[in-house]
C-alpha positions as CSV (number, residue, x, y, z in Angstrom):
1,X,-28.2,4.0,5.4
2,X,-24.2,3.4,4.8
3,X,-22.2,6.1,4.0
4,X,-18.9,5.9,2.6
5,X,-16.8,8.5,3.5
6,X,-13.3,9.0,1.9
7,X,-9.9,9.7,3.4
8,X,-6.4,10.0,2.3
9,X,-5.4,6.3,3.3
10,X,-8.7,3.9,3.1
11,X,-12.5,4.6,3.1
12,X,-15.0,4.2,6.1
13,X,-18.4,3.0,6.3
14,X,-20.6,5.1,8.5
15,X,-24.0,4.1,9.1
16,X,-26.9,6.6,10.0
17,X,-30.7,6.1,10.2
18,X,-32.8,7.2,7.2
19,X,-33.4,10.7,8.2
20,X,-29.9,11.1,9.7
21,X,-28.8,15.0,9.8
22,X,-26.0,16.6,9.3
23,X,-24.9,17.0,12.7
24,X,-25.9,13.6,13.0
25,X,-23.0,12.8,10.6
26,X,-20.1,14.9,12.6
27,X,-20.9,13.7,15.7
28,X,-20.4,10.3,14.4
29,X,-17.1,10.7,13.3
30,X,-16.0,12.7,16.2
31,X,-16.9,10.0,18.2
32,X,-14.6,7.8,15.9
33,X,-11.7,9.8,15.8
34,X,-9.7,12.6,17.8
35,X,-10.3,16.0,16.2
36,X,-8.0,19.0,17.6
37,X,-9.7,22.0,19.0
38,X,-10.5,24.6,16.5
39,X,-11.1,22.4,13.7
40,X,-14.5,21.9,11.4
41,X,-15.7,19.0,9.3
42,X,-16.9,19.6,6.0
43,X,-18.0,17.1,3.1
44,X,-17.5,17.2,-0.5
45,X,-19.5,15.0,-3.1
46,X,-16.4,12.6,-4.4
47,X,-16.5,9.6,-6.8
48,X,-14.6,6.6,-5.2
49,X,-13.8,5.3,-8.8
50,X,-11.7,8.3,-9.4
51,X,-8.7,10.2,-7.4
52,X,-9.9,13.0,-5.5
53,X,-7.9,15.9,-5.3
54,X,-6.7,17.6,-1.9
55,X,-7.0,20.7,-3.0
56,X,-10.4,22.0,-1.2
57,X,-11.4,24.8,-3.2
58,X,-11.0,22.8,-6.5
59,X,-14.2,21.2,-5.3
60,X,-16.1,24.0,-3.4
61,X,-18.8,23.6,-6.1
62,X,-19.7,20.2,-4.6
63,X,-19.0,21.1,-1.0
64,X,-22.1,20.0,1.9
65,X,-23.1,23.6,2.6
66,X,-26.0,24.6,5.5
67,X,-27.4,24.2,8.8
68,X,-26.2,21.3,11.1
69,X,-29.8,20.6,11.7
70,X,-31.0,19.8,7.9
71,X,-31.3,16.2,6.7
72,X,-28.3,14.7,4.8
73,X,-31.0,13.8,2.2
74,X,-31.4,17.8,1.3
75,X,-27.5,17.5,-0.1
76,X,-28.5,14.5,-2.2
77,X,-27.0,12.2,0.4
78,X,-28.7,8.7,0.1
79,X,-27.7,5.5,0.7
80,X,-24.2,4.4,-0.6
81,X,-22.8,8.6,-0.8
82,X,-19.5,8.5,-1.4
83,X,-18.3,12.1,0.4
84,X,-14.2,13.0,1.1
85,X,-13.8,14.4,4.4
86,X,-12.1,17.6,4.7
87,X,-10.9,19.1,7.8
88,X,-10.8,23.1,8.3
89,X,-8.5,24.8,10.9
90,X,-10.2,28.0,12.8
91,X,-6.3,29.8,12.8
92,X,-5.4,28.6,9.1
93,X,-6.3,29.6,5.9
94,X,-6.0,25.8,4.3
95,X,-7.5,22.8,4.5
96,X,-6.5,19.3,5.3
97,X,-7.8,16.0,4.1
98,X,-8.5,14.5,7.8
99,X,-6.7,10.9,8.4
100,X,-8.5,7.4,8.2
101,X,-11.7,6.7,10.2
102,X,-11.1,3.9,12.2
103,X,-13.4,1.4,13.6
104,X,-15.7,2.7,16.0
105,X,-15.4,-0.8,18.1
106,X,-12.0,-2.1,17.3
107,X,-12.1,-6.0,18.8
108,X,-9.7,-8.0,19.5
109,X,-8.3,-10.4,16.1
110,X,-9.6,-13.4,16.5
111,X,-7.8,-16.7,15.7
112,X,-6.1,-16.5,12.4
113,X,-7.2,-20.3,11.7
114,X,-11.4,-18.8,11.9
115,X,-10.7,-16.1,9.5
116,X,-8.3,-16.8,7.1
117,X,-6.5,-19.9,5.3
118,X,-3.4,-20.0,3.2
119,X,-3.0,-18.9,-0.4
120,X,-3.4,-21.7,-3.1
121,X,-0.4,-23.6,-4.5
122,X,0.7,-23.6,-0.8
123,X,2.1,-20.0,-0.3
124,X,2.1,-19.7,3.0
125,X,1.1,-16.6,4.9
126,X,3.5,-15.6,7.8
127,X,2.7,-16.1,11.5
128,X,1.5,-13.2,13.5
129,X,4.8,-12.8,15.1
130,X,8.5,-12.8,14.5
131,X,10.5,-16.0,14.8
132,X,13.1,-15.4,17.2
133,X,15.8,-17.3,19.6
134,X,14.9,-18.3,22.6
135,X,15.6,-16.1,25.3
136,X,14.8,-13.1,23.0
137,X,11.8,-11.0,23.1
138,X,9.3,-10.4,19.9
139,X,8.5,-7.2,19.4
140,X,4.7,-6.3,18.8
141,X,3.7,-3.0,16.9
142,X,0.5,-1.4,17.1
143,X,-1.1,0.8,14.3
144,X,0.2,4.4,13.9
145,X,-3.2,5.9,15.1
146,X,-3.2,3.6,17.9
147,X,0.6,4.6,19.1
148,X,-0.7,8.3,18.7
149,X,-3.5,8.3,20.5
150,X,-1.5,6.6,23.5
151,X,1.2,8.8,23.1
152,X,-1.0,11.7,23.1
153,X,0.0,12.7,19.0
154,X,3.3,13.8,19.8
155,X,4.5,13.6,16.3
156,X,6.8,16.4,16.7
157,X,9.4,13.3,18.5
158,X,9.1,10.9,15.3
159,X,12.0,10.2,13.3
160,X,10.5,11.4,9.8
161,X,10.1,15.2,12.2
162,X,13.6,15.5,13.0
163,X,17.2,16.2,10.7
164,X,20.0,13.9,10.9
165,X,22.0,16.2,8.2
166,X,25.6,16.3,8.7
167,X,27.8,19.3,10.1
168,X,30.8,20.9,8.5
169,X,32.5,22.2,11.3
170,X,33.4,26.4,11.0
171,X,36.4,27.7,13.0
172,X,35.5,30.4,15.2
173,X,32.1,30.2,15.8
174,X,29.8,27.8,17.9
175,X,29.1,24.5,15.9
176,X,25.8,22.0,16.9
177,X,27.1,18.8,16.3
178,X,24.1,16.7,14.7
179,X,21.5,14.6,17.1
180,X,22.3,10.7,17.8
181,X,20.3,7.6,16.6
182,X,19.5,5.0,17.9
183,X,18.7,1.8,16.8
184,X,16.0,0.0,18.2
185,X,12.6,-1.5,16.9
186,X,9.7,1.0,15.8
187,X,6.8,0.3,18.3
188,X,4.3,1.1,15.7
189,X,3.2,0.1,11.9
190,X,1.6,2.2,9.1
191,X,-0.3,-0.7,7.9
192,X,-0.8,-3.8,10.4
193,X,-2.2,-6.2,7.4
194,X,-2.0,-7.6,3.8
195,X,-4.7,-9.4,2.3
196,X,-4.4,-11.6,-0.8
197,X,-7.7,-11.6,-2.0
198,X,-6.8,-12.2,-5.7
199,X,-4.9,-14.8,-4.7
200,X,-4.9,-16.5,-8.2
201,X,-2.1,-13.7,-9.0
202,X,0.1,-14.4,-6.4
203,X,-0.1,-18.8,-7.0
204,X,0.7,-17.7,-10.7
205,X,3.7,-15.2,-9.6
206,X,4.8,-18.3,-7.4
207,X,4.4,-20.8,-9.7
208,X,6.2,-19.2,-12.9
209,X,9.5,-18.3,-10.4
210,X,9.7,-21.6,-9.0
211,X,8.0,-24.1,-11.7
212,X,9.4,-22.0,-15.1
213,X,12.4,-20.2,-13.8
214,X,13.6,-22.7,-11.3
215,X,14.6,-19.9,-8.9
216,X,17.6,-19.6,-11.2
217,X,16.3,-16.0,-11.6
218,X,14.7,-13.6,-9.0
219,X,11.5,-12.4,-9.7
220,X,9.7,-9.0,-8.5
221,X,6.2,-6.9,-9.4
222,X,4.4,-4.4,-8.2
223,X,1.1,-5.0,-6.1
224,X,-2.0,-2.9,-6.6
225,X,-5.0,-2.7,-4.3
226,X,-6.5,-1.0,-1.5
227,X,-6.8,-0.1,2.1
228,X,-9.5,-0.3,4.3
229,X,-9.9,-0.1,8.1
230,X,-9.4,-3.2,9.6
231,X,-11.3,-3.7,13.1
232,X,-9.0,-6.8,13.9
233,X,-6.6,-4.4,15.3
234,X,-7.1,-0.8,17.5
235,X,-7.5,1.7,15.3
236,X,-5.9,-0.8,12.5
237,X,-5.5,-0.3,8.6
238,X,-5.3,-3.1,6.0
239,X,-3.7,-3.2,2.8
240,X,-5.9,-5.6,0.2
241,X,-3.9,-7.3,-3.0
242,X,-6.1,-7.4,-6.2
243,X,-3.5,-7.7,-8.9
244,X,0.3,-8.0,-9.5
245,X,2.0,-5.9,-12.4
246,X,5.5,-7.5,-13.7
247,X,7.5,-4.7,-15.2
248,X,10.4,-5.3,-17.1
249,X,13.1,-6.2,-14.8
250,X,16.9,-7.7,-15.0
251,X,17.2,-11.0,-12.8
252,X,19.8,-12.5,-11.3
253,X,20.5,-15.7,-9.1
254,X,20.6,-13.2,-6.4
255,X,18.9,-10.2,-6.5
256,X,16.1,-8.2,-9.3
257,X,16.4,-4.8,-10.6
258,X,13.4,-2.9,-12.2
259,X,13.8,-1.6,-15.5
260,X,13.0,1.7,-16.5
261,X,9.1,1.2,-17.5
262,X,7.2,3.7,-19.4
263,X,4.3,2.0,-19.3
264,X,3.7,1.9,-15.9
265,X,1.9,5.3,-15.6
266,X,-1.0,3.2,-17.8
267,X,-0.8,0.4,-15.5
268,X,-1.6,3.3,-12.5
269,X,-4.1,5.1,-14.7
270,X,-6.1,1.7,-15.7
271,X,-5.8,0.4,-11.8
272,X,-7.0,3.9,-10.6
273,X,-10.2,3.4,-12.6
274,X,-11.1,0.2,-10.3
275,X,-10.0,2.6,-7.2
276,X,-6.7,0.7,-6.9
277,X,-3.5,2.1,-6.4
278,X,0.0,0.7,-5.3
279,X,-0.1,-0.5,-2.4
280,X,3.4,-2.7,-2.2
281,X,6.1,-4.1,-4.3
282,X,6.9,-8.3,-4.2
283,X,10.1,-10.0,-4.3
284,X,11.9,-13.0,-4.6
285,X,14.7,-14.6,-3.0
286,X,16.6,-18.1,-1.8
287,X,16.7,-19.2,1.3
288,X,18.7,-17.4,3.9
289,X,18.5,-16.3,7.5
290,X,17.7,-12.4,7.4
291,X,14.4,-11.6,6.6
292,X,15.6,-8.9,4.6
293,X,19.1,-8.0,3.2
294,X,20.3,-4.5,3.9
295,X,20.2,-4.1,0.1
296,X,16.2,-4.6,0.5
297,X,16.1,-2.7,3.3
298,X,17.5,0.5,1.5
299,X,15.8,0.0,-1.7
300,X,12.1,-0.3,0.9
301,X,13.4,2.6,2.6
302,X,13.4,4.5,-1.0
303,X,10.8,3.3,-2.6
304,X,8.5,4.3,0.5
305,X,9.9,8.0,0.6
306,X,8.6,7.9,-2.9
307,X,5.6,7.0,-1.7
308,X,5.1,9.1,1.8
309,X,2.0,11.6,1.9
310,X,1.1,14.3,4.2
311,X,-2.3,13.5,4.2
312,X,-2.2,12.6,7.7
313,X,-4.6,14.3,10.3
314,X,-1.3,15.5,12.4
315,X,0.4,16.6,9.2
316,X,2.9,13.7,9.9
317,X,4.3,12.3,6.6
318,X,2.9,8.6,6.3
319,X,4.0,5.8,3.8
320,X,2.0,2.9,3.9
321,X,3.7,0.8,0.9
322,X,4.8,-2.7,2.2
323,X,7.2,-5.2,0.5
324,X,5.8,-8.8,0.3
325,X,9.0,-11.5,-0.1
326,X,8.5,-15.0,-1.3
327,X,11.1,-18.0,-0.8
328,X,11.0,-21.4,-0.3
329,X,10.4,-23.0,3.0
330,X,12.6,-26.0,4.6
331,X,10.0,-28.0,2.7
332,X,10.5,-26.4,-0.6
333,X,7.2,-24.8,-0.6
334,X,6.4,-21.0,-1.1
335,X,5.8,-19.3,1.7
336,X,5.0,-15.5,2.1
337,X,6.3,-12.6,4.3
338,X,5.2,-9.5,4.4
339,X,7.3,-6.5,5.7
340,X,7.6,-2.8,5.9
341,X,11.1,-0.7,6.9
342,X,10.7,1.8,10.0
343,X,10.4,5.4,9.4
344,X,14.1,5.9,11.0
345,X,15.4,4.3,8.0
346,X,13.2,6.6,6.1
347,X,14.8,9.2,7.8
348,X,18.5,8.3,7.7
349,X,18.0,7.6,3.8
350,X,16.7,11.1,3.4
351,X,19.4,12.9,4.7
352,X,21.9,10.8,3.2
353,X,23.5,9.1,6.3
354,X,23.3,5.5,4.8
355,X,24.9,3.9,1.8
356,X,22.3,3.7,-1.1
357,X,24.2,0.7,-2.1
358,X,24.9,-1.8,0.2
359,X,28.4,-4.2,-0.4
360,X,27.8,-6.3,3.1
361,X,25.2,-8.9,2.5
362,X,24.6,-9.3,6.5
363,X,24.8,-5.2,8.2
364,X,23.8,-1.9,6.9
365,X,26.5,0.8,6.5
366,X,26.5,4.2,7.0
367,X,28.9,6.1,4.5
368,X,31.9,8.2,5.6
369,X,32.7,12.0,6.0
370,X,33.5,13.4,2.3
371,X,35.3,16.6,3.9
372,X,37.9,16.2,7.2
373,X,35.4,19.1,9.2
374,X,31.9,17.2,7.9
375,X,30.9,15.4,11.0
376,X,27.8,12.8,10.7
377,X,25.1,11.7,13.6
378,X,26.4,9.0,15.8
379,X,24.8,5.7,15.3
380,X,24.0,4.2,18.6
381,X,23.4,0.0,18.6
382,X,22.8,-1.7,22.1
383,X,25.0,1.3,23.7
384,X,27.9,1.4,21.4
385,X,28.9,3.4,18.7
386,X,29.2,1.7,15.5
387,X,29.4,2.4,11.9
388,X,27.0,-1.2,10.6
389,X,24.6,-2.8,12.3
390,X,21.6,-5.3,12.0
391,X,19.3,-4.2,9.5
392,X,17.1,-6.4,11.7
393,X,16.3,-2.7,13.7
394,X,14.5,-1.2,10.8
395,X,12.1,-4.3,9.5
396,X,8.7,-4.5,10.4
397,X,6.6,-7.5,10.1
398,X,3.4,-7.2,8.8
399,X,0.7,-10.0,9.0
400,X,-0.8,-11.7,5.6
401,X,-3.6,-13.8,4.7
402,X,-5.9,-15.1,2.1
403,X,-9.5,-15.1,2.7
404,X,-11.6,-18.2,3.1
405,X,-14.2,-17.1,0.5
406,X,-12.0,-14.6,-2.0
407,X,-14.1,-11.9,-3.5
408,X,-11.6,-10.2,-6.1
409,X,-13.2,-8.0,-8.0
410,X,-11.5,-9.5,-11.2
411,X,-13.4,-12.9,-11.8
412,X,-10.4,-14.4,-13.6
413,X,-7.0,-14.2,-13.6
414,X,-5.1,-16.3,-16.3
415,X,-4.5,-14.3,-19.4
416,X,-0.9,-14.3,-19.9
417,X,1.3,-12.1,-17.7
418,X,3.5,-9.2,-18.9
419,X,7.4,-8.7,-19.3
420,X,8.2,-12.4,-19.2
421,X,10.5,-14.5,-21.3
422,X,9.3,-16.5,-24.2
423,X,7.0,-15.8,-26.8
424,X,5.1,-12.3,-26.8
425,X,1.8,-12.0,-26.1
426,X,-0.4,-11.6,-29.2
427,X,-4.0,-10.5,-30.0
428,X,-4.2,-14.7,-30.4
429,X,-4.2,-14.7,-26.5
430,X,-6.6,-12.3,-26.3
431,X,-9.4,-14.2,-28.9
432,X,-8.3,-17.3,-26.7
433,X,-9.4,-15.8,-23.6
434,X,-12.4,-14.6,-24.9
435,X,-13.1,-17.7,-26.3
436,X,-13.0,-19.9,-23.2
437,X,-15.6,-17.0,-21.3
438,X,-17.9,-17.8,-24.4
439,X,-17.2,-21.6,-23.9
440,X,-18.3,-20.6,-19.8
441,X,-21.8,-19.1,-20.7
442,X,-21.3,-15.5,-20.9
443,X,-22.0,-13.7,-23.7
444,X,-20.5,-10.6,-26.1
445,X,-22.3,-8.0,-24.4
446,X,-21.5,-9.4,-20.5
447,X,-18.8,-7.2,-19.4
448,X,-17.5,-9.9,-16.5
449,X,-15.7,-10.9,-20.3
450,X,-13.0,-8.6,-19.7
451,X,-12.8,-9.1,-15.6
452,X,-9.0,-9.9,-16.1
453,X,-6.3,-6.9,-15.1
454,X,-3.9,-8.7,-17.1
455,X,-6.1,-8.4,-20.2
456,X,-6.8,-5.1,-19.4
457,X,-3.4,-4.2,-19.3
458,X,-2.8,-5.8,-22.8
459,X,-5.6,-4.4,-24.1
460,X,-4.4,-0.5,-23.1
461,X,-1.3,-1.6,-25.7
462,X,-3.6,-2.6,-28.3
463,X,-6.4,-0.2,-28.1
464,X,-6.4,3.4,-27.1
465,X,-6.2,4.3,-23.3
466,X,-9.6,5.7,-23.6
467,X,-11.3,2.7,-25.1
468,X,-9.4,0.7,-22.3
469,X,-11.2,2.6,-19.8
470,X,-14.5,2.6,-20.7
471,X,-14.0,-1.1,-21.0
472,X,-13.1,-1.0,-17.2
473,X,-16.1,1.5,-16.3
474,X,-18.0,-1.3,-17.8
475,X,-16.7,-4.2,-16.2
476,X,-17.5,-1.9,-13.0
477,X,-21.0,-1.7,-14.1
478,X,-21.0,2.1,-14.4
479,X,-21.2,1.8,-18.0
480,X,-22.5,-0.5,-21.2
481,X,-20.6,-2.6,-22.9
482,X,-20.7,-2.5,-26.9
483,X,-20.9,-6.2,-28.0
484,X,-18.9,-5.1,-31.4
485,X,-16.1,-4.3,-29.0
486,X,-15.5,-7.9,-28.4
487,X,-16.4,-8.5,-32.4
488,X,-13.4,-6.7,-33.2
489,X,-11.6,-8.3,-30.7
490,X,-12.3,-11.5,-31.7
491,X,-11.9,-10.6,-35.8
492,X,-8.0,-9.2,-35.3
């Protein structure tokens, strides 16, 4: 049987025989991943479809409770369980949500060209490795766990451990002038891999900056999906696309700025229902010769600090949001690149040592002392002290693809998109749509009708939030669908 067990940063598939016990089950994942001394496993029921809180003793009524030697069965364990995995320190009276499985027997990734082919309307997905001069050397990253387990989990050493706080100097007493930084590239990745599997969504994001827009105007959105292990890489995580959001944004020729959006914790709420969540943000830009602008690397930096968790095993805090870029190619065609910023940029944003907004279009700054006795950290780049550098030092590439076969789990993806110029859309889009999955075969009470997240989306305007989402739990096929639902659809 396959048992899906539930961390803070994917889910992992753990397969047991029939009459597998509960031991059985432990053993299985500590053969899978490092567990310190001291520390039990314990299980709790958990629904994949909805957020599961980290809060053990919420869910103490549901907890896997008995002898090692009893059969997961007993516990109402079949095939397809879905159970969160909880980890319990022998010296502490809390509990910690235990970090991604991974892979049991991580292989090498075979050739991109075998398992994966470029998104439609030619986006490109980006090579497995940097571009760089000649003479200069790429630099590879391996997952976080990976680094870890090499390094032998010394997270205490990472940037997002330590303080790079300024000092206001005191007369008369002892002063410890704040730690250097270095530059240099971050030797390992939170998440090693972006999938496009809707890649319908990211042809029609393409396609409307480019076709309608002329590039005259930047374009960004927000991507939702999920993570999953990813056995192409050691001990490897992969983020999977299934939607973009377009909030309301202002555009420019050269840059995009969200808008404040007060709709978006729907959009979260309605994607958390499928067991999505966001997993990056995309953006647009011309043709130029930094991957990212220092600009994009502060506002990744933020937005990722936003995002870090704690969830990790080592109690390291982990973001795992990556920014996807799209721009022309010397051919004129889309092409994708997908990126994250390194946790020492994280770490210098926190604390205030570099300019939220950026002026210089090629180096990041830091800022400069506010007081005569404030003293700030020392930025170190190839041996020299210096006050901007490359934001080069803080990107991380991450690889992309599109699979052969996609299997999005929403069939269709052209009901008109949010926030964009022109005309609004009206429940007259909606009896369209609806009118064309008739036209297909299906019928009133099919709930692949309403596979669409941009329908969904408009329907959470139009409807209440709760009729929205029992619309999703039926496209999910945890729920009927009412065929008068799509009456009254269709009648408005």
């Amino acid at each position: 049987m396959i048992i899906r067990v539930i961390s803070g940063i994917g889910i992992s598939r753990v397969t047991l025989p029939a009459d597998a016990t509960l031991a059985d089950l432990k053993n299985e994942i500590h053969n899978r991943i490092h567990v310190p001394d001291g520390t039990t496993l314990k299980f709790v029921i958990a629904d994949s479809n909805l957020e599961v809180c980290l809060n053990f003793d919420v869910y103490k009524p549901r907890q896997i409770s008995g002898s090692d030697d009893e059969a997961l069965a007993r516990f109402g364990v079949e095939h397809g369980s879905c159970l969160r995995l909880i980890s319990v320190s022998s010296n502490s009276s809390g509990s910690d949500d235990l970090s991604y499985l991974p892979s049991s027997q991580p292989t090498e990734r075979p050739p991109v060209s075998e398992q994966t082919q470029p998104a439609p309307s030619n986006v490109e997905p980006t090579s497995t490795k940097e571009a760089k001069p000649d003479g200069v050397s790429t630099p590879s990253f391996k997952s976080f766990d990976a680094y870890l387990r090499d390094t032998g989990y010394a997270v205490s050493e990472l940037a997002l451990q330590q303080s790079y706080k300024p000092v206001f100097l005191e007369r008369g007493k002892m002063n410890k002038l704040p730690s250097g930084v270095t530059v240099k590239h971050q030797p390992y990745r939170h998440v090693d891999h972006l999938e496009l599997m809707n890649a319908e969504d990211i042809q029609n994001f393409a396609n409307y900056w480019m076709s309608d827009l002329e590039m005259a105007e930047q374009r960004a959105g927000w991507l939702y999906g999920y993570y999953v292990e990813d056995a192409h890489y050691p001990l490897g995580i992969r983020a999977v696309c299934e939607g973009i959001y377009e909030p309301p944004q202002k555009s420019t020729l050269c840059d995009v700025e969200f808008l404040p959006d007060e709709f978006l914790p729907v959009v979260d709420t309605i994607a958390g229902r499928f067991g999505l969540e966001r997993i990056g943000h995309i953006i647009t830009h011309l043709p130029r010769d930094n991957y990212l602008s220092p600009q994009e690397v502060i506002d990744s930096a933020m937005v990722q600090l936003q995002r870090a968790h704690s969830t990790h095993y080592t109690g390291y805090p982990v973001s795992t949001h990556v920014t996807c870029t799209l721009h022309p190619d010397s051919e004129g065609k889309p092409a994708l690149n997908v990126f994250m910023v390194s946790d020492t940029a994280m770490a210098l944003l926190r604390d205030g040592i570099i300019r939220e907004v950026q002026s210089d279009p090629m180096f990041v700054s830091i800022r400069e002392p506010t007081q005569p006795n404030e003293v700030l950290p020392q930025i170190i780049e190839s041996g020299k002290e210096v006050t901007k550098f490359d934001p080069s030092w803080f990107v991380i590439r991450v690889n992309d693809s599109a699979p052969i076969k996609p299997n999005s789990m929403f069939k269709y993806s052209n009901f008109p998109r949010e926030n964009r110029g022109g005309p609004s859309v009206t429940t007259d889009a909606v009896k369209s749509f609806l009118s064309s999955r008739f036209a297909s075969g299906l019928t009133a009470s099919d709930p692949e009708i309403f596979s669409d997240f941009h329908l969904l989306l408009f329907l959470a305007k139009i409807l209440d939030l709760e009729t929205t989402l029992a619309i999703c739990d039926a496209v999910m096929g945890s729920a009927p669908l009412d065929p008068i639902m799509v009456e009254l659809l269709m009648a408005n």
